[in-house]
C-alpha positions in Angstrom: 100.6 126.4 85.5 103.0 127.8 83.3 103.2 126.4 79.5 104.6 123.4 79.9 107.5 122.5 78.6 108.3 119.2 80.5 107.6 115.9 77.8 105.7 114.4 80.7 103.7 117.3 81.3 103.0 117.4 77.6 102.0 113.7 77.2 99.7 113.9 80.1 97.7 116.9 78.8 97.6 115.6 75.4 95.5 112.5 77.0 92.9 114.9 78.9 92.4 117.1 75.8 91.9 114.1 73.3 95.1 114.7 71.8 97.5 112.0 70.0 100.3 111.5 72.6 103.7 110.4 71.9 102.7 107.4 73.9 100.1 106.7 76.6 101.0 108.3 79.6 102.1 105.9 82.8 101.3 106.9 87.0 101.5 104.7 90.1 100.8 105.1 93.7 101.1 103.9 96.5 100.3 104.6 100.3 103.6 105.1 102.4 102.9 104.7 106.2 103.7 108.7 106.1 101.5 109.8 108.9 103.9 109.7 111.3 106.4 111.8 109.0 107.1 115.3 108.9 106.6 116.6 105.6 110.2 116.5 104.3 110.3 113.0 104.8 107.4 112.5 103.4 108.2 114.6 100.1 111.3 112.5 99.9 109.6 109.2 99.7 107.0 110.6 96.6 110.3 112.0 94.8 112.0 108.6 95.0 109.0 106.3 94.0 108.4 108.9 91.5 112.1 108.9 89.8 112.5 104.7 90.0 110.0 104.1 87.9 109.8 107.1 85.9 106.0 108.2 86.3 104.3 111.1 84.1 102.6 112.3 86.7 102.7 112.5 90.3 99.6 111.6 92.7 100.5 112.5 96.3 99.1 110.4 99.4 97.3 112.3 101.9 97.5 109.9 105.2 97.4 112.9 107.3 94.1 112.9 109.4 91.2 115.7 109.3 91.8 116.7 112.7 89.5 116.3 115.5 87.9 119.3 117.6 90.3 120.3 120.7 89.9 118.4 123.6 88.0 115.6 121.7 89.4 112.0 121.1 86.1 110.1 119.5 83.0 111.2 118.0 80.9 109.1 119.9 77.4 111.3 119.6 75.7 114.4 118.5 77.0 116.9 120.5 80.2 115.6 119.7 79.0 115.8 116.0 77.9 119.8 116.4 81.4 120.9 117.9 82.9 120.8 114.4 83.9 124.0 112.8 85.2 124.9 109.4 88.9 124.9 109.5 91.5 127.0 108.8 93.3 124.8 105.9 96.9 126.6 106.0 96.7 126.0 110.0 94.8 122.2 109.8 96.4 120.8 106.8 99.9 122.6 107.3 101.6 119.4 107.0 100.3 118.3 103.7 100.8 121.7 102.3 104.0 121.7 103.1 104.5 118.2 101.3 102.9 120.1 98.2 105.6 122.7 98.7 108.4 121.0 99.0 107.7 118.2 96.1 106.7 121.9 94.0 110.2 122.8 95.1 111.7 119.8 93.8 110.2 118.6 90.9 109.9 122.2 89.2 107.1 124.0 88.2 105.8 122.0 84.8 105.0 118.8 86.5 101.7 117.6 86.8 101.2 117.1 90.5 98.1 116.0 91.8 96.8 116.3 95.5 94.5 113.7 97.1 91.6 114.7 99.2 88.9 112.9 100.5 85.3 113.7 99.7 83.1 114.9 103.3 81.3 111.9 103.1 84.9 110.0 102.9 86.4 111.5 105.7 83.2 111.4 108.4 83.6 107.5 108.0 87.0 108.4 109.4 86.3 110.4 112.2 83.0 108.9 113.7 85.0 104.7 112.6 82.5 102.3 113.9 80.2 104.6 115.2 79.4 105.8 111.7 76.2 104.1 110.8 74.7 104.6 114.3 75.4 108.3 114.5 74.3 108.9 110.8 70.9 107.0 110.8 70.2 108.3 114.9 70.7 111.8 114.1 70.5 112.9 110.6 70.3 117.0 111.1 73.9 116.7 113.1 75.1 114.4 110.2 74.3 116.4 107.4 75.7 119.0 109.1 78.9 117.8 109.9 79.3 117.3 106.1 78.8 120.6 105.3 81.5 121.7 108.1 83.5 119.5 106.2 82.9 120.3 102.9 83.7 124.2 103.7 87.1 123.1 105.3 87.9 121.0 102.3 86.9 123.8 99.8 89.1 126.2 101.7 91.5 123.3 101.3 91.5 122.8 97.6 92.6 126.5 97.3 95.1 126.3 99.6 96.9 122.9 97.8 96.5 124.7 94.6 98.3 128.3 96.4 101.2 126.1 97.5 101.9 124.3 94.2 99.3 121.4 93.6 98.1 121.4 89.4 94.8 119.8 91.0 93.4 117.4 93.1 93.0 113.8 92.7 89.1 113.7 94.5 88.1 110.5 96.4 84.5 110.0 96.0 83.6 108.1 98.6 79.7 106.9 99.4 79.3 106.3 95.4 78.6 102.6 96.0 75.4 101.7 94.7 75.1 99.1 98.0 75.7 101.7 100.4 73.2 104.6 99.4 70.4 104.9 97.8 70.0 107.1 95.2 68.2 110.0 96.8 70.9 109.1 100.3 73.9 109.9 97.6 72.0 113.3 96.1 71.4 114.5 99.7 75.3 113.2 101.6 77.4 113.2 98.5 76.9 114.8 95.1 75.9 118.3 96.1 78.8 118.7 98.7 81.3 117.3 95.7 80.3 119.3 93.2 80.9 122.7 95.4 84.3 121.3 96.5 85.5 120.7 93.2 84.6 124.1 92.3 87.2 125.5 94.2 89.5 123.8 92.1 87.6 124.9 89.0 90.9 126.6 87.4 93.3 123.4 87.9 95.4 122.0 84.8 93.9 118.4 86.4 91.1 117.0 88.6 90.2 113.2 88.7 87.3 112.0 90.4 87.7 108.6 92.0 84.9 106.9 92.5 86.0 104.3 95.4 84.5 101.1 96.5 82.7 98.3 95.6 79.4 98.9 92.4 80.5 102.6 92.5 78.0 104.7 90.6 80.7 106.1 88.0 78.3 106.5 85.6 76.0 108.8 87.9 79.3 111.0 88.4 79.7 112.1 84.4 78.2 115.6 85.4 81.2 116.0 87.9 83.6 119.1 86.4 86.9 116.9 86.3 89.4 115.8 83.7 89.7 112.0 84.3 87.8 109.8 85.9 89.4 106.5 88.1 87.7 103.5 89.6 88.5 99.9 90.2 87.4 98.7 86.8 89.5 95.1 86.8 87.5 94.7 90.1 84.2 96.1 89.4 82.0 97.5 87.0 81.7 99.0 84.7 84.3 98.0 82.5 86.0 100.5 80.4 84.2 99.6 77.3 81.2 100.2 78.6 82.3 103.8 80.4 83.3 104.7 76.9 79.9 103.6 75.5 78.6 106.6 77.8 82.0 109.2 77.8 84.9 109.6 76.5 86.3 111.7 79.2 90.0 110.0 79.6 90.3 107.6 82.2 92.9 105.8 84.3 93.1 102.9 84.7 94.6 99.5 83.4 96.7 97.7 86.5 95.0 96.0 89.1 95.9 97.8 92.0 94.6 94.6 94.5 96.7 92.3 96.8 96.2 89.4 94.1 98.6 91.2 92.1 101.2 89.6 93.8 100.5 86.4 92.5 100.7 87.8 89.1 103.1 87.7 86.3 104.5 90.1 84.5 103.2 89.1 81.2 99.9 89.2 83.4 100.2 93.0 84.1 101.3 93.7 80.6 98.2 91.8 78.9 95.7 93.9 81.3 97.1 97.0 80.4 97.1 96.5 76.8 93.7 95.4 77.0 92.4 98.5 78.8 94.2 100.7 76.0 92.5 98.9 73.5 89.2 99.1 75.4 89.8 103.1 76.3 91.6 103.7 72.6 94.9 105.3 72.8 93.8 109.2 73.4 92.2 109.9 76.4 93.6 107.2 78.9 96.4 107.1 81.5 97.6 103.8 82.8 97.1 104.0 86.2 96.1 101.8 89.1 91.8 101.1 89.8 92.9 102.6 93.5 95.9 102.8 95.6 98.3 99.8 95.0 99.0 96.9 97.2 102.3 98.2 99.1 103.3 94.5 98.6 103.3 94.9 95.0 106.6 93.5 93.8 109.0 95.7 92.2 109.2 94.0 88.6 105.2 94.1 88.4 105.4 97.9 88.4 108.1 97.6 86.0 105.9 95.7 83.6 103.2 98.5 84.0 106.1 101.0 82.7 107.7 98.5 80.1 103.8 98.2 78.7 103.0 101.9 78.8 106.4 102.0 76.4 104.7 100.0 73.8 101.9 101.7 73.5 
C-alpha cells in the first residue's frame, strides 16, 4: 500500500501501531445473501453499506463456496475426502477476486480493505456439513489431509487477494473453541495450518485473526502474526479487560453483533461501546462487531455504533 493519505486510512493504522488517533476508528459488516451474485453486484452492495454509514475500514464477505472436486456433489467418505487437490486460486476463487478488484477500483488505492477467508479447518465443516464429525473421527489420515489440501489452496489464495487489491485478510479461525477440540486436536487440525496461511499474507498493511464460536481459545492464538485480533467478547469470554491483562495488540470489538440486538436501544449500543473503549483504552481498538452482524440489525442501531465512535 502506498502511503496513505486517506484520514480513514490514517486513523485505522494509528490504532494497530499504538498510535493516538484523531478518534477511535469505526467498521461494520454484515453478510449480504451475495452467493448468488456476480461480482459487480456484489462490489456494489460493500460500496453502498460502506458509504451510508461512513465505515473506516472495509471488511468484505466471502459467501462464495470452496468449490467441490468435478463431478462430486457431497463428501460423503474417504475417497471422496482424497480427490481434493490444491487449487488454482485465480481460476477457483475468480469471483471473489474480482469483487477485490472491482471495490480496489472504486474505493481507490489508500483504503484499508480487508478480505475474509476461512481457516481449512473452517471450510471442511463446510464441505463434508453433517457428515463432518463422522468422516473426521472414522478416518483421521484422509482428514488431516484434506486440511492440508486446503490450507495450500488458501495460501495460494491469500496471495492472490493481496495481487488483486486486498491490504490483508480478515482470518476466520474456526475450531478455536475450547468445547470442540482438545488442546493437542487444535495443535494437530488448526494452529499449524493457520500459522502457514497467514504467512502468505506476511507483508499486508492488516490481518485480523477471528477467533469464532463459542469459549474460543483467543488467548492461545497471541503467537498468531496478525494486527488485531476479533471475537465475540459481549457473548463470550474473555472480556476485553482481561485480553489486555495478557496483550495489547488492538482489538475489535465493542457492538454485539447477535440477533438480541434488535431488541436493543440505542443508548444500549452506545453504553457497550464506550465501555469496551474504556476497557481496550483508546489506542489500539477498533469498534467493530464480536462477528458478522445480525442482517436484521436496525438501521438506527448501526447509527448509534457511528454516532458513539464520534465521541470517542
Amino acid at each position: 500500500m502506498s502511503q496513505a493519505t486517506n484520514a480513514k486510512t490514517q486513523r485505522v493504522l494509528a490504532a494497530l501501531q499504538g498510535d493516538d488517533p484523531d478518534r477511535v476508528p469505526f467498521a461494520a459488516w454484515m453478510h449480504f445473501a451475495t452467493q448468488h451474485l456476480e461480482p459487480q453486484e456484489t462490489a456494489g452492495l460493500h460500496e453502498r453499506f460502506f458509504q451510508a454509514y461512513d465505515l473506516d475500514l472495509m471488511k468484505v464477505m466471502n459467501d462464495y463456496p470452496y468449490p467441490l472436486p468435478e463431478g462430486m456433489d457431497q463428501v460423503d467418505g474417504a475417497d471422496a475426502m482424497r480427490r481434493f487437490e490444491p487449487l488454482d486460486a485465480p481460476v477457483a476463487f475468480e469471483r471473489q477476486l474480482d469483487v477485490i478488484r472491482e471495490l480496489r477500483r472504486r474505493l481507490g488505492s489508500d483504503l484499508i480493505i480487508l478480505d475474509t477467508v476461512f481457516n481449512p479447518f473452517g471450510v471442511a465443516q463446510v464441505l463434508l456439513k453433517r457428515s463432518f464429525d463422522d468422516l473426521k473421527t472414522r478416518y483421521p489420515e484422509e482428514f488431516r489431509r484434506l486440511l492440508q489440501v486446503i490450507a495450500e489452496s488458501l495460501r495460494r489464495y491469500v496471495r492472490a487477494s493481496l495481487r488483486a487489491g486486498a491490504s490483508g485478510i480478515f482470518y476466520s479461525v474456526n475450531g478455536a473453541s475450547a468445547s470442540l477440540l482438545g488442546p493437542d486436536e487444535f495443535e494437530a487440525s488448526v494452529r499449524e495450518l493457520d500459522r502457514s496461511i497467514l504467512s502468505a499474507a506476511a507483508d499486508a498493511a492488516m490481518n485480523v485473526c477471528h477467533a469464532h464460536g463459542d469459549d474460543p481459545r483467543v488467548l492461545d492464538l497471541l503467537d498468531y502474526p496478525v494486527h488485531a485480533f476479533s471475537w465475540s467478547h459481549l457473548a463470550t469470554s474473555p472480556s476485553i479487560a482481561a485480553f489486555r491483562q495478557r496483550s495489547d495488540a488492538c482489538v475489535i470489538g465493542g457492538i454485539d453483533e447477535r440477533l438480541t440486538i434488535v431488541r436493543k436501544h440505542p443508548s444500549d449500543i452506545r453504553a457497550d461501546i464506550l465501555g469496551a473503549v474504556r476497557d481496550a483504552g483508546r489506542t489500539r481498538f477498533i469498534i467493530g462487531p464480536g462477528c458478522s452482524l445480525a442482517s436484521e440489525t436496525p438501521v438506527r442501531l448501526i447509527e448509534a455504533a457511528r454516532f458513539a465512535a464520534l465521541e470517542t
